[in-house]
Structure formats: structure tokens, C-alpha cells
Backbone as CSV, one residue per row, in Angstrom:
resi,resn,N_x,N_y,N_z,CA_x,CA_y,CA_z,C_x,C_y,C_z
1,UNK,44.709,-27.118,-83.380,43.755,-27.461,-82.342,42.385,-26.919,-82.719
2,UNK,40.970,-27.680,-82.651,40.214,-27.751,-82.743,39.214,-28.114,-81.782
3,UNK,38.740,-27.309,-80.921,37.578,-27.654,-79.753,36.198,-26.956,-79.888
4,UNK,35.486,-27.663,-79.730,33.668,-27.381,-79.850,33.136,-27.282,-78.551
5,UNK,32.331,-26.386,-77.869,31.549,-26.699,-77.184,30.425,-27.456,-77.866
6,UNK,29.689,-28.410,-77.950,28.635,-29.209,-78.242,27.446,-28.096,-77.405
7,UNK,26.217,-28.098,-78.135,24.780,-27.579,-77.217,24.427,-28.695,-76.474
8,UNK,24.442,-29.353,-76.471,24.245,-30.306,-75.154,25.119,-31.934,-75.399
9,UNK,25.549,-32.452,-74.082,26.082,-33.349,-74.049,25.801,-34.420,-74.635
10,UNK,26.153,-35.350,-75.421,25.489,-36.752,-75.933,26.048,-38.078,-75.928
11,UNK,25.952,-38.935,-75.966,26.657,-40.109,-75.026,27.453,-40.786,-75.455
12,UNK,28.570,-40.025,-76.124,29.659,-40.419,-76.381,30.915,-39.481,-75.896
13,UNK,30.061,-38.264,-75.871,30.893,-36.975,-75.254,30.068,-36.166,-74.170
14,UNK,29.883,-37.032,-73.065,29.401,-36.480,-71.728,29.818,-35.025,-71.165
15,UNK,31.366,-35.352,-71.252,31.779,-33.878,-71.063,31.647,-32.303,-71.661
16,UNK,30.398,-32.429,-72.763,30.121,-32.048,-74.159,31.109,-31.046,-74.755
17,UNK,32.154,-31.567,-75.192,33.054,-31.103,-76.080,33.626,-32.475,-77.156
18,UNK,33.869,-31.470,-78.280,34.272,-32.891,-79.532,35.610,-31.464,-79.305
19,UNK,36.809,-32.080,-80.115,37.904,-31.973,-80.331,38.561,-32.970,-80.985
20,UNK,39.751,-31.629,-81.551,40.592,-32.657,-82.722,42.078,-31.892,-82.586
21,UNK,43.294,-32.493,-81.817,44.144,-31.741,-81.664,45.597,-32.637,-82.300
22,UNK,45.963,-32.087,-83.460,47.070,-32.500,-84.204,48.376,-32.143,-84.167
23,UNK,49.488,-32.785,-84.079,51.154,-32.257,-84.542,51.715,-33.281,-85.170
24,UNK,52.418,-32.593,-86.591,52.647,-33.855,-87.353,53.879,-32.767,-88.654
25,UNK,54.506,-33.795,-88.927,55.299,-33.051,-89.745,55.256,-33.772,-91.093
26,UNK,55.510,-33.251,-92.155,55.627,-33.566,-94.048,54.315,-34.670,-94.119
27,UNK,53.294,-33.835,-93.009,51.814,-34.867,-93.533,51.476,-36.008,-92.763
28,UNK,52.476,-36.038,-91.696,52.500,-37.245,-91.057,52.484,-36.554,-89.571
29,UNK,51.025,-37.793,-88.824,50.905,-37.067,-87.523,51.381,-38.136,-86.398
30,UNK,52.346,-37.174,-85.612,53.355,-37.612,-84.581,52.409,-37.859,-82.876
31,UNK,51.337,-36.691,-82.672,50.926,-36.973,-81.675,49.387,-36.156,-81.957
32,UNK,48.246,-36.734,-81.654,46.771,-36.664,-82.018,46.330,-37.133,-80.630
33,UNK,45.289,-35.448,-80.794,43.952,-36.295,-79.502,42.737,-35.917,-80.309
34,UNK,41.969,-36.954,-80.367,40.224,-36.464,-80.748,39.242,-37.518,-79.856
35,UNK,38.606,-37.155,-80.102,37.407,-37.961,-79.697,35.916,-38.291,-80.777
36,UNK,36.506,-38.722,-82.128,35.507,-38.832,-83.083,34.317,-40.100,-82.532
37,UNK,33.248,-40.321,-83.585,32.294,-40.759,-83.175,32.574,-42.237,-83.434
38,UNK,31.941,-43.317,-82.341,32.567,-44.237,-82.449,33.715,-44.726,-81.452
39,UNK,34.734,-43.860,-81.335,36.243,-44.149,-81.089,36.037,-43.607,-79.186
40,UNK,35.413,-42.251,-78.783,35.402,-42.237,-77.980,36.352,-41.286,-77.631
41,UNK,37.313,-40.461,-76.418,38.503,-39.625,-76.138,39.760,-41.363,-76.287
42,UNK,40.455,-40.678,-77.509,41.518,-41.225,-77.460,42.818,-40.556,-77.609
43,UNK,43.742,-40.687,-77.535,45.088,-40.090,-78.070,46.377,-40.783,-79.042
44,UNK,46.716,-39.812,-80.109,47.411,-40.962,-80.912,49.295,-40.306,-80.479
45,UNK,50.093,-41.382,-80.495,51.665,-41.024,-80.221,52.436,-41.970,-80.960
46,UNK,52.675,-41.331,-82.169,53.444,-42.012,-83.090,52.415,-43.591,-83.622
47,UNK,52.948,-44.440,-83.703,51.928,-45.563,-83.533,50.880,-46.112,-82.922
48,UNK,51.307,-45.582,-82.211,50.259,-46.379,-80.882,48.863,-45.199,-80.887
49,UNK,47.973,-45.898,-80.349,46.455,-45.350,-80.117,45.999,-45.846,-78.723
50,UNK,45.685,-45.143,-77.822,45.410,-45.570,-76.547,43.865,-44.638,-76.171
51,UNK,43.059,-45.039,-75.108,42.382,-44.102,-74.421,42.802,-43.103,-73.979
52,UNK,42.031,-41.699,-73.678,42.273,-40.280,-72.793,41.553,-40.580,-71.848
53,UNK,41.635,-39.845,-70.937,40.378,-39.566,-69.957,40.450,-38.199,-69.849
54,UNK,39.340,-37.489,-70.397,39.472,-36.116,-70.435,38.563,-36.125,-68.998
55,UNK,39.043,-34.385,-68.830,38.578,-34.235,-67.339,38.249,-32.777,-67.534
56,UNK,39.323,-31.713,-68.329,39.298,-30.119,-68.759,39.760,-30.250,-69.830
57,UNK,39.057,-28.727,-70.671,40.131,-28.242,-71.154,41.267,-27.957,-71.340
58,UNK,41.438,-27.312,-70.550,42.949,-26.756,-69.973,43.828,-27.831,-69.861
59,UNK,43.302,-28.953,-69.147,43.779,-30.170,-68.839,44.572,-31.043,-70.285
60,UNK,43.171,-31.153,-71.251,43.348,-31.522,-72.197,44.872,-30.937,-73.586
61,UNK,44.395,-29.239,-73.130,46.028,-28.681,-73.951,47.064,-28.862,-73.015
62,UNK,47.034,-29.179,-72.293,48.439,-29.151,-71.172,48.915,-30.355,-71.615
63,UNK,48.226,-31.504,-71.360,48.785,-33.210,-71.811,49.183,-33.085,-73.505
64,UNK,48.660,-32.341,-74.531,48.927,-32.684,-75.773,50.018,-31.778,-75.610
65,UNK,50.406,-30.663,-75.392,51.115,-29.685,-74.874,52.606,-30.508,-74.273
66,UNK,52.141,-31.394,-73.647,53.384,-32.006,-73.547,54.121,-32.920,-74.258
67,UNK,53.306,-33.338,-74.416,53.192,-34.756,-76.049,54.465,-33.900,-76.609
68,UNK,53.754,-33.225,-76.877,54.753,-32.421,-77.964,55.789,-31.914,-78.062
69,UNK,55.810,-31.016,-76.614,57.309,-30.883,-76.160,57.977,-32.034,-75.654
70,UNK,57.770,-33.426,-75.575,58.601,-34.523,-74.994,58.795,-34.785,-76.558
71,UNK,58.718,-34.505,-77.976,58.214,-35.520,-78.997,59.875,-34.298,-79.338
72,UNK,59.826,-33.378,-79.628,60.102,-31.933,-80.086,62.028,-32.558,-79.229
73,UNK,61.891,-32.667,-78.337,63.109,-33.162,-77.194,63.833,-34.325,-77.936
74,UNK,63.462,-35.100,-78.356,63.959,-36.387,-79.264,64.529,-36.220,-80.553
């Protein structure tokens, strides 16, 4: 996990934080949240790539947080 406060917000990351939060095994990532430039808050789960809607921090490790323990369960 990787989180920035940004010095000021910019209009792709209103909430001004960039982040990059990975779990992945032999190189290969199982569940991803970032919000790179361009792409916007998204989240990755196995294949699929969908939107986030970030809201917190806290918020934000709790949902990948689970990702993982539902991924970890399988």
C-alpha cells in the first residue's frame, strides 16, 4: 500500500490523495486499487476493472482489506 497526501487537490483527485494499493501472488495481481492519471479511482479484482468511489482513507483500506480477505477465503 501506497498513499500520498497530494499539496493540493487537482482534478482528477479532488479528494487530494493518489494511491496505489496491490495483492498479488508469483507477480500476478489478484486485487488493485489506484487512481493513476487518466483512469481516475478505480479498482482491479482478478480481471475485471471497475470504478471506486473513494470517500476515506480508512474507508479505502477497509474495502481493499476485504478484497483480500474474501480473495484469501477461496
Amino acid at each position: 500500500m501506497v498513499i500520498w497526501k497530494l499539496e493540493r487537490p487537482d482534478q482528477e483527485r479532488r479528494h487530494g490523495f493518489k494511491y496505489r494499493l496491490y495483492y498479488g501472488r508469483d507477480g500476478q495481481r489478484i486485487v488493485g486499487y489506484d487512481n493513476e492519471k487518466g483512469k481516475g479511482d478505480h479498482r482491479h479484482y482478478r480481471d475485471r476493472e471497475e470504478p471506486y468511489v473513494f470517500t476515506t482513507v480508512d474507508r479505502l483500506i477497509e474495502d481493499f482489506n476485504a478484497d483480500v480477505k474474501k480473495e484469501e477465503r477461496q
